[in-house]
N, C-alpha and C positions, 0 to 999 in steps of 0.2 A: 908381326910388325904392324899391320894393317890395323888390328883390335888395339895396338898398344897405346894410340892416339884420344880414342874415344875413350877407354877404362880410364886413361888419364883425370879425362875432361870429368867423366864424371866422379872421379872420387874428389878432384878439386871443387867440383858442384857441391857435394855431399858435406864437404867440409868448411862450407864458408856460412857467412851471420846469414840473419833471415831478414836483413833488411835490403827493401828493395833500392834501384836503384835511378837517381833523379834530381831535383832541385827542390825539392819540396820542403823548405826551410823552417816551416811551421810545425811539419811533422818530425821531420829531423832535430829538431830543437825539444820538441814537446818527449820523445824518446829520451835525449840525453838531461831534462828535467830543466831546460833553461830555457832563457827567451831566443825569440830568431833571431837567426845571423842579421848584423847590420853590416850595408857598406861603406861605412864611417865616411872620413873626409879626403875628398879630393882637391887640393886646391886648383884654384884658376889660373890658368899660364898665359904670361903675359910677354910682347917683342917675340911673337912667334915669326913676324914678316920678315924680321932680319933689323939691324941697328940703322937702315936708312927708312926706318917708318914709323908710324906711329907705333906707340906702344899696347895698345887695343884698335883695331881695322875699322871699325863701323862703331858708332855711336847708333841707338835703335831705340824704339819705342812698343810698349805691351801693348798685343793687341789681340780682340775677339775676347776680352774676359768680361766679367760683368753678369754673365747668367746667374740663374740659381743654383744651376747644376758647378759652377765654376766663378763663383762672385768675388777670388784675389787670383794672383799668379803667384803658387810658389818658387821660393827660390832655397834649392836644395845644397846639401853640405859637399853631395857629390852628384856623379848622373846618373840616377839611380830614382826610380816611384819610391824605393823603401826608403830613401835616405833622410835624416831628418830636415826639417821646413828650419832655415834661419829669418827669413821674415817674408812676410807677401808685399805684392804689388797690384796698384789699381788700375784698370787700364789707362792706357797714353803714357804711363810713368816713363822716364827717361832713363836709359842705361848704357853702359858703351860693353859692344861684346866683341869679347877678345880670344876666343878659342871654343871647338867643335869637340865634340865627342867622336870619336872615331865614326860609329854608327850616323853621325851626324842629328840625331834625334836630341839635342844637347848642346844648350849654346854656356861658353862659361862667361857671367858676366860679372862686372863692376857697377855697383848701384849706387850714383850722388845721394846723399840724403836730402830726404822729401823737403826739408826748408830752404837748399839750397840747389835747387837741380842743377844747375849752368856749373858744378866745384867738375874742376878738372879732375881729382883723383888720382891724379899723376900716371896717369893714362895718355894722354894725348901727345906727350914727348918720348921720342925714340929712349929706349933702354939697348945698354950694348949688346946682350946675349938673353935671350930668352930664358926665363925664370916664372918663381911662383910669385902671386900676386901678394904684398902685405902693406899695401899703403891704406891711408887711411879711409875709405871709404869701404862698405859690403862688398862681399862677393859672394861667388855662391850658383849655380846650375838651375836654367832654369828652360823649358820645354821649348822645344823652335819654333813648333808650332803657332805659337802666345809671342812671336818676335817680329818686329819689322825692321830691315837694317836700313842705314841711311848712310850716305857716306859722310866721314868724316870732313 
């Protein structure tokens, strides 16, 4: 009984792929002859506070961008480095953000467009139950770091 555990193990060893195991979506892709996994779109959730609040908590401002190394603020499909770029921002730009990534490393926001900064977005009035963001204004995840919140 004692041997019957490890002869197990290994003839289940014996018999599996030979790919190893990990995150490695480049390679994992590049095997199966396709491109890398993407993590497509997350939308922004928006009346996370509850129906006695605003419907995005903090109106915010990009900040720390502008180098060479980092000269817009993307703002991502989802919270994700790989995700795709729906448009940039320059520092100070205005945005109201309205939910966190769990990790927190991830703010989801709502972005006025640039000729009209002050457009509410339909953001600033309570909605009854928490939902996905689709009014009319950008949205889109974009790095905490690159955020300053302000209160509403």
């Amino acid at each position: 009984m004692k041997l019957l555990l490890p002869a197990l193990c290994l003839l289940l060893a014996a018999c599996s792929n030979d790919q190893g195991m990990g995150n490695d979506l480049a390679a994992t892709a590049a095997q199966q002859g396709g491109e890398p996994m993407r993590p497509g779109v997350r939308p922004v959730r928006i009346g996370e506070g509850g129906p006695g609040f605003q419907a995005c908590a903090y109106t915010a401002r990009v900040v720390n961008v502008g180098s060479t190394e980092q000269p817009t603020l993307p703002v991502r499909q989802a919270p994700f480095q790989e995700a795709d770029v729906v448009l940039q921002l320059p520092n100070d730009a205005r945005l109201f953000a309205c939910s966190r990534s769990i990790d927190q490393r991830w703010q989801g926001v709502v972005v006025p467009p640039a000729d009209a900064p002050d457009t509410d977005c339909g953001v600033r009035a309570p909605v009854a139950s928490a939902r996905d963001y689709d009014g009319p204004c950008r949205s889109g995840w974009v790095a905490s770091a690159f955020v300053r919140l302000t209160a509403n």
